[in-house]
KOLVEX-103813 format. One line per field, with one value per residue (C-alpha): x, y, z; residue in three letters. Coordinates in steps of 0.25 Angstrom, whole numbers, always signed. Example, Ala and Ser with C-alpha at 12.3 -4.5 7.8 and 13.67 -1.06 7.14 Angstrom:
<atoms>
X = +49, +55 $
Y = -18, -4 $
Z = +31, +29 $
gumi = ALA, SER $
</atoms>
This chain:
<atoms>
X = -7, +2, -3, +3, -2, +3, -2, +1, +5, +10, +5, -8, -9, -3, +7, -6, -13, -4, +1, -14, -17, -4, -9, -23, -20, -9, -17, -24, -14, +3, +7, +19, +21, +31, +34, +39, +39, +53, +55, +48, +42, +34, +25, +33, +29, +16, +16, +30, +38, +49, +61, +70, +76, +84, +88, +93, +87, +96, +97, +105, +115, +121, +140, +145, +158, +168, +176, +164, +156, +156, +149, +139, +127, +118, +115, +113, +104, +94, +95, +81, +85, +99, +106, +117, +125, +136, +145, +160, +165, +158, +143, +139, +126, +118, +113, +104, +96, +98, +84, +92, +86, +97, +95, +110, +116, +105, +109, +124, +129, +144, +137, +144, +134, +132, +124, +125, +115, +115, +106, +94, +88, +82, +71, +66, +59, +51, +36, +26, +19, +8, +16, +17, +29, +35, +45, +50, +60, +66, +76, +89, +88, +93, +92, +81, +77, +65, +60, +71, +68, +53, +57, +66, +55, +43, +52, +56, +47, +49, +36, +23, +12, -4, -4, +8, +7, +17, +17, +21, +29, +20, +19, +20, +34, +42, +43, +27, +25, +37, +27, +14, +20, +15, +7, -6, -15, -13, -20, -19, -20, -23, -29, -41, -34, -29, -14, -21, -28, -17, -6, -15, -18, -3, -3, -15, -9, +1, -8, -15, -1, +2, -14, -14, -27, -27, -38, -36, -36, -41, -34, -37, -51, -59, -49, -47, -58, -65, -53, -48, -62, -65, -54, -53, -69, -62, -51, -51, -46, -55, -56, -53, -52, -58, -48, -53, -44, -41, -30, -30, -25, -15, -10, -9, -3, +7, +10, +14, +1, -7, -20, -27, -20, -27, -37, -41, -55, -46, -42, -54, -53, -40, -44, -56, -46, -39, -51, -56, -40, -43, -56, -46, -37, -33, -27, -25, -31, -43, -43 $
Y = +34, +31, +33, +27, +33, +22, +20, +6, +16, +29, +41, +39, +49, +43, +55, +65, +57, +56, +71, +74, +66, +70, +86, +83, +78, +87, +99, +89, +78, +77, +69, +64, +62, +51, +52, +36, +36, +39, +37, +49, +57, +69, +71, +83, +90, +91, +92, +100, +97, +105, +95, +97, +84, +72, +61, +50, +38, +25, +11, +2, -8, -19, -17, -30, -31, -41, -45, -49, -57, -71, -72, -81, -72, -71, -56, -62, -71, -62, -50, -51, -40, -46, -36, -45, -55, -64, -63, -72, -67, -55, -50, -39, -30, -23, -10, -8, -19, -20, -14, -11, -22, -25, -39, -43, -36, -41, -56, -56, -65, -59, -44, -42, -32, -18, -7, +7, +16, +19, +31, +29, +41, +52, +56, +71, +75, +89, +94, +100, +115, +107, +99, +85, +78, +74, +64, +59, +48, +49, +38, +41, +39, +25, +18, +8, +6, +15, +5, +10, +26, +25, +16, +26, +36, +29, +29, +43, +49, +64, +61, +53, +59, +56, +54, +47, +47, +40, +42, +28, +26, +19, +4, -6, -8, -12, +5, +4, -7, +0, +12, +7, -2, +0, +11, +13, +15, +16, +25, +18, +28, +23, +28, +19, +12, +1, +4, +10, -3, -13, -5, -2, -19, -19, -11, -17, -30, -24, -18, -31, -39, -26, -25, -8, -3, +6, +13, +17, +34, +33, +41, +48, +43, +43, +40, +24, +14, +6, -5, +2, +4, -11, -16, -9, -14, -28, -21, -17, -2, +8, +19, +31, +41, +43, +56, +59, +60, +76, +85, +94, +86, +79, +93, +100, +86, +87, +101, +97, +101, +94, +88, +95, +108, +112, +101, +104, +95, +84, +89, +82, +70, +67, +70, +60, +51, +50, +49, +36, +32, +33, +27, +13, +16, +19, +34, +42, +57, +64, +73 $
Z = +53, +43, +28, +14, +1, -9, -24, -32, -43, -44, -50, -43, -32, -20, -16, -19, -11, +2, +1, +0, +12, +21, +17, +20, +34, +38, +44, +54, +57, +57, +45, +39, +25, +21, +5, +2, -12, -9, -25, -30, -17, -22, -11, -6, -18, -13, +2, +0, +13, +18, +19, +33, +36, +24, +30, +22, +17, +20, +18, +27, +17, +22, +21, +25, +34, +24, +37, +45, +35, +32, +20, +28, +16, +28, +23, +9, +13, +21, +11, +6, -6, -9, -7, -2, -9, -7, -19, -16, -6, -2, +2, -7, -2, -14, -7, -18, -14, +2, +9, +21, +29, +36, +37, +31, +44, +54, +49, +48, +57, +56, +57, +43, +39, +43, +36, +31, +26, +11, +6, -3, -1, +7, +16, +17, +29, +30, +34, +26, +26, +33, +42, +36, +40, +26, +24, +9, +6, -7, -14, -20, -34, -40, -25, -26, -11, -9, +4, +14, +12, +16, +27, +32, +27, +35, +48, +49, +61, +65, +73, +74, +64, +63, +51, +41, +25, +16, +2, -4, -15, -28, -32, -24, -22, -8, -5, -6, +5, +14, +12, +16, +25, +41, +36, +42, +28, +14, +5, -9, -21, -35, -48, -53, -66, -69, -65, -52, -50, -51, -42, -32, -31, -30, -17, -12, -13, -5, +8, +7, +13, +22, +26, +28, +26, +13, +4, -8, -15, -32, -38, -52, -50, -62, -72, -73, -69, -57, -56, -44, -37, -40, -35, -21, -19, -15, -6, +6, +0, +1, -9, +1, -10, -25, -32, -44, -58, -61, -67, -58, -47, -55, -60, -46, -42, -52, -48, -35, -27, -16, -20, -7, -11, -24, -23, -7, -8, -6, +7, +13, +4, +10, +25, +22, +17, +29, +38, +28, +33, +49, +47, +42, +52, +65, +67, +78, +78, +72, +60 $
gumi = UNK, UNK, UNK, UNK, UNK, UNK, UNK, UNK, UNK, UNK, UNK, UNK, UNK, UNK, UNK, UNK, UNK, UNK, UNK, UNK, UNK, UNK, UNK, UNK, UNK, UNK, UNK, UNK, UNK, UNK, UNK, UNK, UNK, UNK, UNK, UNK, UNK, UNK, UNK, UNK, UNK, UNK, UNK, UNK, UNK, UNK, UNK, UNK, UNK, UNK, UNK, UNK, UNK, UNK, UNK, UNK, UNK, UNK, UNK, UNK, UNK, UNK, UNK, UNK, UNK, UNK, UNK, UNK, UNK, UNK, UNK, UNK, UNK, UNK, UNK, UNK, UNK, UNK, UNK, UNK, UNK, UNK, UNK, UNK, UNK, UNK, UNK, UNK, UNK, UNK, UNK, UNK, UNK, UNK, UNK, UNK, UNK, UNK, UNK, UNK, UNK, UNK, UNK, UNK, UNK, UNK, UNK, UNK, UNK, UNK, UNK, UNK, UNK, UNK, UNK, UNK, UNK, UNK, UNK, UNK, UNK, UNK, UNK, UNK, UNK, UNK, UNK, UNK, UNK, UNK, UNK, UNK, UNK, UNK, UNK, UNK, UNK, UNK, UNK, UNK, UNK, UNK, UNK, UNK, UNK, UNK, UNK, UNK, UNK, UNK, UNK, UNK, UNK, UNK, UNK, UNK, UNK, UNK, UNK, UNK, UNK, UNK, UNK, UNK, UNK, UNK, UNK, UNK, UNK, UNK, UNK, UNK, UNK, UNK, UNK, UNK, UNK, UNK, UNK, UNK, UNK, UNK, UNK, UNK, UNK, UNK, UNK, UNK, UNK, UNK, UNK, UNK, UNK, UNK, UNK, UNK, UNK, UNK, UNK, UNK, UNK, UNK, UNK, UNK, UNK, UNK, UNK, UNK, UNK, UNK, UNK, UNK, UNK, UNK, UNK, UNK, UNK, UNK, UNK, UNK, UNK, UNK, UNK, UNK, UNK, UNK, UNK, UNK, UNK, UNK, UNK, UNK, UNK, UNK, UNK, UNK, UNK, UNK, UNK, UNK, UNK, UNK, UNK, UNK, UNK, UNK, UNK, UNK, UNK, UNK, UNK, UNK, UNK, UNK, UNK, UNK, UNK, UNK, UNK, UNK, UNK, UNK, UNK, UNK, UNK, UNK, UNK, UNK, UNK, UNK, UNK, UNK, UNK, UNK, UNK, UNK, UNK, UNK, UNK, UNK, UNK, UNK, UNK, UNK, UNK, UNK, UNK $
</atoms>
């Protein structure tokens, strides 16, 4: 079972949410851990993976053979992110901008085109004291294309696991939907003002087009008003979890410590959480 943990806004709780979860789960099921928020990963300060494995994170970019091509502007024309254009006598590709679809070489009639990986990035791979396959993508600062590092990310198998949880990046941006995408649930984590409120329409708007079940963790509850509890009585969202508004946690959290670590109450929460999950969808084993 794959699981995303995404939140229309940051700051909300969505990575203590999913760390809590992977932790809570570890002891009775294998479970991977995919940090996507490739950005700013900081969920391995709280499960502390030992890294063993860097593999590069790459995009494919289009070089284009001058003796080969016609100038026909094929490529240019099935670019959906122009990063081709014709300019006189040349085609010039824009890396920045190519997504590494591959579409200009598929569609060169004079096989003109060929690609070469270009690094954005990196991917860290390690396991965790309890066992937790942990995998983190993390950006090169200045690049701009987060989508193709959590596509590399998502595909990287060492072997199959029960349980899969990927913490995605926040807002509701393409790396979002590249997360949640083909994932088998979404917990959506939200804090009940206002701002809470109107992100978390944002990414239900988006699992409406993708149709993934999903229920939605409060966060901070007790600290804004009924918009959020209002709203969800009209979606088909349930409230799977209510966590109250307290210091202690955001100070521990801050510190770098695990919710279920100094605050182990939670541990059935979050083993309750799961079982409200299989009760919405299929799974395959028994806790």
């Amino acid at each position: 079972m794959k699981i995303a943990v995404a939140s229309g806004k940051g700051g909300t709780g969505k990575t203590m949410v999913a760390t809590s979860l992977a932790a809570s789960l570890a002891p009775y099921f294998s479970v991977a851990f995919l940090d996507c928020d490739v950005e700013e990963p900081n969920s391995k300060y709280f499960l502390k993976p030992k890294f063993d494995q860097f593999e590069s994170a790459v995009i494919r970019i289009p070089v284009i053979d001058e003796k080969k091509c016609t100038l026909c502007g094929k490529c240019v024309q099935v670019c959906e992110f122009h990063a081709l254009a014709k300019i006189m006598d040349k085609i010039i590709p824009y890396p920045q901008l190519c997504h590494g679809c591959g579409s200009c070489s598929y569609n060169c009639p004079e096989k003109a085109i060929h690609e070469q990986p270009r690094e954005i990035g990196k991917i860290s791979i390690g396991q965790t004291s309890s066992g937790i396959d942990f995998r983190m993508g993390e950006l090169i600062v200045s690049e701009p294309m987060p989508t193709p590092i959590i596509r590399q990310l998502k595909a990287y198998s060492s072997q199959p696991h029960d349980v899969t949880i990927l913490d995605s990046p926040p807002g509701v941006s393409c790396s979002v939907v590249s997360t949640v995408y083909d994932v088998d649930y979404v917990i959506l984590v939200t804090e009940p003002t206002p701002f809470g409120l109107h992100d978390l329409k944002q990414m239900t708007g988006i699992l409406s087009k993708t149709k993934t079940p999903a229920g939605v963790i409060i966060n901070r509850d007790g600290i804004g008003d009924q918009g959020v509890e209002n709203y969800l009585k009209n979606q088909p969202y349930p409230i799977l979890v209510k966590i109250p508004f307290q210091k202690l946690i955001a100070a521990r959290l801050a510190a770098g410590e695990l919710l279920i670590d100094f605050m182990p109450e939670y541990l059935s929460t979050f083993l309750e959480l799961f079982e409200k999950i299989k009760s919405q969808v299929p799974f395959v084993g028994q806790l």
